[in-house]
VOBAGU-31818 format. One line per field, with one value per residue: x, y, z of N, C-alpha, C, O in turn; residue in three letters. Coordinates in nm, 3 decimals. Each point is the difference from the previous one (the first is absolute). Layout:
<pts>
n.c1 = X	...
n.c2 = Y	...
n.c3 = Z	...
ca.c1 = X	...
ca.c2 = Y	...
ca.c3 = Z	...
c.c1 = X	...
c.c2 = Y	...
c.c3 = Z	...
o.c1 = X	...
o.c2 = Y	...
o.c3 = Z	...
drenkol = Ala	...
</pts>
This chain:
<pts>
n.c1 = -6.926	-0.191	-0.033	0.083	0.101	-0.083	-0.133	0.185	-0.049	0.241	-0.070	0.189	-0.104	-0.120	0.027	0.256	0.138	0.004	-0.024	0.034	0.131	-0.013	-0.068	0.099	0.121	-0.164	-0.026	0.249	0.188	-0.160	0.128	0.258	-0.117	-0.088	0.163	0.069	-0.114	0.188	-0.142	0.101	-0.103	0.241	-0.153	0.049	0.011	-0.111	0.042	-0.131	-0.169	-0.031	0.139	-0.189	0.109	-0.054	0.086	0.159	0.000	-0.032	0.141	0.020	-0.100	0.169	0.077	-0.195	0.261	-0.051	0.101	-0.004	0.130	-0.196	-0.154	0.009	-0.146	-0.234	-0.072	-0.154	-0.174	0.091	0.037	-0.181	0.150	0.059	0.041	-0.126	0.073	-0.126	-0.151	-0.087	0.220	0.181	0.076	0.000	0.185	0.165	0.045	0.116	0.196	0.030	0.110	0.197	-0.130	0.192	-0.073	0.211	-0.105
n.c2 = 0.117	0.052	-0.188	0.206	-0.134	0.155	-0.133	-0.092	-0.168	-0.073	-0.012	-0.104	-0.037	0.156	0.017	-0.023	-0.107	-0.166	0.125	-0.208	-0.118	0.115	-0.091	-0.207	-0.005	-0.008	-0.140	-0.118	0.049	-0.006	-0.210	-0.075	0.078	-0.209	-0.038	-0.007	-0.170	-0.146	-0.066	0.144	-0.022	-0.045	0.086	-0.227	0.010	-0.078	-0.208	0.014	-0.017	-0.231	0.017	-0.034	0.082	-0.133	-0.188	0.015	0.130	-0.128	0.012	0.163	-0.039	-0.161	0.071	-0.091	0.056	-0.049	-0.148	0.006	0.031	-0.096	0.145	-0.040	-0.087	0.014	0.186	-0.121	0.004	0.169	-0.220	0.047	0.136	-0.097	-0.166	-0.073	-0.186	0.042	-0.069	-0.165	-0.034	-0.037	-0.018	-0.263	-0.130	-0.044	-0.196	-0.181	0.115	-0.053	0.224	0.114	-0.082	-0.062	-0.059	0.031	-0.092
n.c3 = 3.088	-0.128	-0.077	0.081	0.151	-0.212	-0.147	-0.049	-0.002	-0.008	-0.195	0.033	-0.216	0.023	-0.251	0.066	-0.169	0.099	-0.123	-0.176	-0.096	-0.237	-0.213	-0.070	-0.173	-0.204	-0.139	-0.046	-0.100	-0.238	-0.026	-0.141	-0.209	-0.050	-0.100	-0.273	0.033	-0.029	-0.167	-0.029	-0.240	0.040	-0.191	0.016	-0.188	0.115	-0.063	-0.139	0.062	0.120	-0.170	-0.137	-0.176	-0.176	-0.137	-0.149	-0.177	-0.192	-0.071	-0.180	-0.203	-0.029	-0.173	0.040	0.026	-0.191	0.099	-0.246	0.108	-0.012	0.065	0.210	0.096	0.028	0.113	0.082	0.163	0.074	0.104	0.101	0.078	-0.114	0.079	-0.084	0.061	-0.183	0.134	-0.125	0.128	-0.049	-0.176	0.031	0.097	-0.157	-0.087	0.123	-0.016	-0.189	0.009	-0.052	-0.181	0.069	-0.197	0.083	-0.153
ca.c1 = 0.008	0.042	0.076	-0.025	0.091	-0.050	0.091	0.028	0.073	-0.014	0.027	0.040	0.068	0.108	0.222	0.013	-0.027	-0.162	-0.111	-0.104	0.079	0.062	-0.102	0.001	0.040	-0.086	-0.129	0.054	-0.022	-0.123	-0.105	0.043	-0.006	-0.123	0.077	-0.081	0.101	0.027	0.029	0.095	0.042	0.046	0.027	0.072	0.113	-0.036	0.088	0.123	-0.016	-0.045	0.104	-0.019	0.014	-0.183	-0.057	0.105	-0.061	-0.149	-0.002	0.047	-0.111	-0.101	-0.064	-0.009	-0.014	0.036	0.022	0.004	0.101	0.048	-0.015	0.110	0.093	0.011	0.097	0.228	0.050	0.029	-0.073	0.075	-0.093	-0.106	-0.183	-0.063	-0.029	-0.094	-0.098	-0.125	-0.144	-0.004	-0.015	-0.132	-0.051	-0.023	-0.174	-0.159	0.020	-0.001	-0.185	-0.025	0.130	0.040	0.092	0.073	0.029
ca.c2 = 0.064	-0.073	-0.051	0.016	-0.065	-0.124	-0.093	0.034	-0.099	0.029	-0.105	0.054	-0.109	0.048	0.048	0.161	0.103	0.032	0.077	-0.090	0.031	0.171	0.009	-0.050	0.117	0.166	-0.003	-0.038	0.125	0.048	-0.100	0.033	0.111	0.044	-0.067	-0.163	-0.052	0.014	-0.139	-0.054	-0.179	-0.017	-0.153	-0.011	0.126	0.110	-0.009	0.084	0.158	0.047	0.118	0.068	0.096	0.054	-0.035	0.019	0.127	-0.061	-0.133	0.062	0.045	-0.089	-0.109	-0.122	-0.017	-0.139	-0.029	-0.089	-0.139	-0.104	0.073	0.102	-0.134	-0.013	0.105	-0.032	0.129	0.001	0.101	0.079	0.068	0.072	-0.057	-0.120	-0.030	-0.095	-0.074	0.073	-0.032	0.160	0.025	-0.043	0.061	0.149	0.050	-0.011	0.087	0.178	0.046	-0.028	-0.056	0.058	-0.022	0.063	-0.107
ca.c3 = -0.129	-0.119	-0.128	-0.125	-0.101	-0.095	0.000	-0.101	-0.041	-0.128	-0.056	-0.135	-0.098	-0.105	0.031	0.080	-0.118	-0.058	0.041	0.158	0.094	0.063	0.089	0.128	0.107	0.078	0.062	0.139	-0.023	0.075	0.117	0.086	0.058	0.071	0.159	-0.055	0.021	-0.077	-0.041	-0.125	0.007	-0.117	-0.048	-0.144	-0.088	0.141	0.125	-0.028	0.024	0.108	0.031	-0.011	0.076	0.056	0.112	0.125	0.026	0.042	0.105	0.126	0.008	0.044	-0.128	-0.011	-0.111	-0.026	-0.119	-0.045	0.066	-0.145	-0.094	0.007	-0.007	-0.163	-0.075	0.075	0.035	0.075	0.117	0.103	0.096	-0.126	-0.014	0.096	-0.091	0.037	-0.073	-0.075	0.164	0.012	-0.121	-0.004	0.150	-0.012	-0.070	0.074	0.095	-0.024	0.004	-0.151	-0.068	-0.166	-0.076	-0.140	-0.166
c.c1 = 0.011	0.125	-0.058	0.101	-0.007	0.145	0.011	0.050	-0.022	0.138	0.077	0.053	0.081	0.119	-0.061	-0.054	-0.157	-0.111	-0.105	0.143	0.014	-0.210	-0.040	0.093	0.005	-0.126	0.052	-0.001	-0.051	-0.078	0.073	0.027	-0.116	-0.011	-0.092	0.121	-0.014	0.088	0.064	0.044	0.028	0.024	0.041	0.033	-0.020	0.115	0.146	0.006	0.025	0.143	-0.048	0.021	-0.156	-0.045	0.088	-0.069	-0.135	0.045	0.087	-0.109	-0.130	-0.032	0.067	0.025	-0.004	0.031	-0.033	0.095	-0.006	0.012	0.180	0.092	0.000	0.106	0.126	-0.003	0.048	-0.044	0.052	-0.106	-0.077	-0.133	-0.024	-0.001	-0.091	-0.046	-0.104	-0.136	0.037	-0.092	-0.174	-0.014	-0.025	-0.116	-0.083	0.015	-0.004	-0.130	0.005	0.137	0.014	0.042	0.036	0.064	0.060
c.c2 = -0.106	0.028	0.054	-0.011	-0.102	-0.075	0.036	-0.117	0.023	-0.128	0.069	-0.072	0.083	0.046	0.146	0.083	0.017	0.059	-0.012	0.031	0.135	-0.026	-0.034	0.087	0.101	-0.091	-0.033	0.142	0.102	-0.057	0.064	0.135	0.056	-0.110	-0.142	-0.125	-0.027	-0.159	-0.025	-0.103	0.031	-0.163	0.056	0.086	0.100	-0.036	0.035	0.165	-0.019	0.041	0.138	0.167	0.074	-0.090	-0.029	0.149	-0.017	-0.114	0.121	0.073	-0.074	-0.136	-0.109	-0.109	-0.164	-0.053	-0.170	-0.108	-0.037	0.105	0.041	-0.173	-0.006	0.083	-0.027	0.156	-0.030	0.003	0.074	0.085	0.122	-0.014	-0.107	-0.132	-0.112	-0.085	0.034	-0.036	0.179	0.076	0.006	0.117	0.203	0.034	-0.031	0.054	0.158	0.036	0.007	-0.062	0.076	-0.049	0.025	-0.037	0.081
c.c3 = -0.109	-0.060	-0.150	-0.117	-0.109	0.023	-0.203	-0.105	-0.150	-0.055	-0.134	-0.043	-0.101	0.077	0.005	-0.112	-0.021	0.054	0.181	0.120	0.092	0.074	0.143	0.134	0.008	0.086	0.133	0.065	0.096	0.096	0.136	0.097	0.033	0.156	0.039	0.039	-0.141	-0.034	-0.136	0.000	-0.149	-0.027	-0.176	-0.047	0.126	0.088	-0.101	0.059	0.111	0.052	-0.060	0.125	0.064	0.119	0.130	0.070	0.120	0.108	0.159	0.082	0.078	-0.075	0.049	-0.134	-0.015	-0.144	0.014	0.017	-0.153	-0.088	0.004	-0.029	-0.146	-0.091	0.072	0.045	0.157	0.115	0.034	0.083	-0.106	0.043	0.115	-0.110	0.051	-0.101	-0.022	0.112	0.039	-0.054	0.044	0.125	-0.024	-0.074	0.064	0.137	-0.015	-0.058	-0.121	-0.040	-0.189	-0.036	-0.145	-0.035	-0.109
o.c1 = 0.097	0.063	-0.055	-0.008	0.030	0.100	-0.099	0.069	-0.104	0.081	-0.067	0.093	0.097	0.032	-0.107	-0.086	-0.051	-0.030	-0.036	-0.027	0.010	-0.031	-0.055	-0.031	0.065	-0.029	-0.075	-0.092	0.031	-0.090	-0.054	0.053	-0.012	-0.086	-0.053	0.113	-0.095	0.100	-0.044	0.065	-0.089	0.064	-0.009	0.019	0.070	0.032	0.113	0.106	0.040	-0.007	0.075	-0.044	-0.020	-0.053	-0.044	-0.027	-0.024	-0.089	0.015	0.005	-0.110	-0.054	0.123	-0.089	0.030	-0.041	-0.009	-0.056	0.101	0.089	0.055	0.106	0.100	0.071	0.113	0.084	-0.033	-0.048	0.118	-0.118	-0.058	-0.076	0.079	-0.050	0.023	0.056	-0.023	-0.123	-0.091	-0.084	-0.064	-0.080	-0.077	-0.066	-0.106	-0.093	-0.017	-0.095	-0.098	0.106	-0.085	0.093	-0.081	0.108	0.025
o.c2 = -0.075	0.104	-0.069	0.055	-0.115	0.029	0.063	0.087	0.038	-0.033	0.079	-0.038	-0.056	0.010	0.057	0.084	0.095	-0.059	0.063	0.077	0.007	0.033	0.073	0.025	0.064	0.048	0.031	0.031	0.040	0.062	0.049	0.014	0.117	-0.006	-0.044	0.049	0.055	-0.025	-0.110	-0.049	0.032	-0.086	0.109	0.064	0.096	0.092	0.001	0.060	0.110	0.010	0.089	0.007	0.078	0.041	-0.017	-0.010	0.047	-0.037	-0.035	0.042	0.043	-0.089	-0.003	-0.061	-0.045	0.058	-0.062	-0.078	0.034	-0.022	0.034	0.000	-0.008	-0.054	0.047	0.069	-0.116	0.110	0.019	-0.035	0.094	0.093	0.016	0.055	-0.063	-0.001	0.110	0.002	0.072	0.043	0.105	0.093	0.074	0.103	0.061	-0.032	0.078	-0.073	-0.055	0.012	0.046	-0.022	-0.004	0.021	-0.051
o.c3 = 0.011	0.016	-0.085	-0.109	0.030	0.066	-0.040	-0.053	-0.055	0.087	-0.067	0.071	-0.050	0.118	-0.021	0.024	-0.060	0.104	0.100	0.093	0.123	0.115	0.083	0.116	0.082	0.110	0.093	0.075	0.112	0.056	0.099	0.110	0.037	0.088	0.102	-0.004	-0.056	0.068	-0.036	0.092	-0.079	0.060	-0.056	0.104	-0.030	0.075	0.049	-0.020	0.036	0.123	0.041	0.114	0.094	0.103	0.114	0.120	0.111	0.076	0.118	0.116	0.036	0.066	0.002	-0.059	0.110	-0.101	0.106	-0.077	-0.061	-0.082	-0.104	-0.062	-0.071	-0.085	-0.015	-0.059	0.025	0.025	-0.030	-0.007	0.056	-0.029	0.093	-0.098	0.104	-0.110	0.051	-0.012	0.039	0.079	0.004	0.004	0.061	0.011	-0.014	0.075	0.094	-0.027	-0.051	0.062	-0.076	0.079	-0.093	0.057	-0.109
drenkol = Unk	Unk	Unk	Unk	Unk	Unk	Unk	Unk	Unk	Unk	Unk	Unk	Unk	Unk	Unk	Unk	Unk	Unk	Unk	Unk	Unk	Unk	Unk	Unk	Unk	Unk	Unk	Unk	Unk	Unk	Unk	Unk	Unk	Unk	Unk	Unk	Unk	Unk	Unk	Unk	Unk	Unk	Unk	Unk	Unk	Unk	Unk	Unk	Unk	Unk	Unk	Unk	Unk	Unk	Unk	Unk	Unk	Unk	Unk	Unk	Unk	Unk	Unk	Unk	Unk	Unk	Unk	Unk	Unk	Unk	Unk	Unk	Unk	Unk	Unk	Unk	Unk	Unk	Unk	Unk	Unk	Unk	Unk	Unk	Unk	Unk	Unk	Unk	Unk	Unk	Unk	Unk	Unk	Unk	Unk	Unk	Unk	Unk	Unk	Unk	Unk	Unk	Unk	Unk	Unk
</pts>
């Protein structure tokens, strides 16, 4: 039997308040509930949200979440088990591994 499972990856640079953000996770969302795996990589004003109560929601759900390592070093925010935190070889590996990529600025 195939793998009819897309692969999904999507990228978000803005903070929790703004528009591109509530977007990126209807589109996680709807990937995830059409039973898409599903890639989130918060970089700059975006890794402030990743305690967000949506994507803690979404990551129970399945979401693969990551964050940024300098973006979060830069704002002096905290690690912790929130996200995965990485570097921007992540980042490269989720756009040239998944079937479509998004990103929201």
């Amino acid at each position: 039997m195939l793998n009819d499972q897309k692969k999904l990856g999507l990228m978000v640079s803005v903070s929790p308040d703004k528009p591109g953000f509530a977007q990126a996770l209807t589109q996680a969302e709807k990937a995830l509930a059409n039973g898409d795996k599903v890639y989130l990589y918060c970089i700059d004003d975006a890794v402030e949200g990743l305690s967000d109560s949506r994507l803690i929601k979404l990551k129970s759900n399945g979401l693969n979440l990551f964050g940024c390592a300098y973006s979060v070093r830069q704002r002096k925010l905290p690690l912790n088990d929130s996200a995965i935190f990485t570097g921007l070889s992540v980042l490269s590996d989720i756009m040239a591994d998944t079937d479509r990529f998004e990103s929201f600025n």
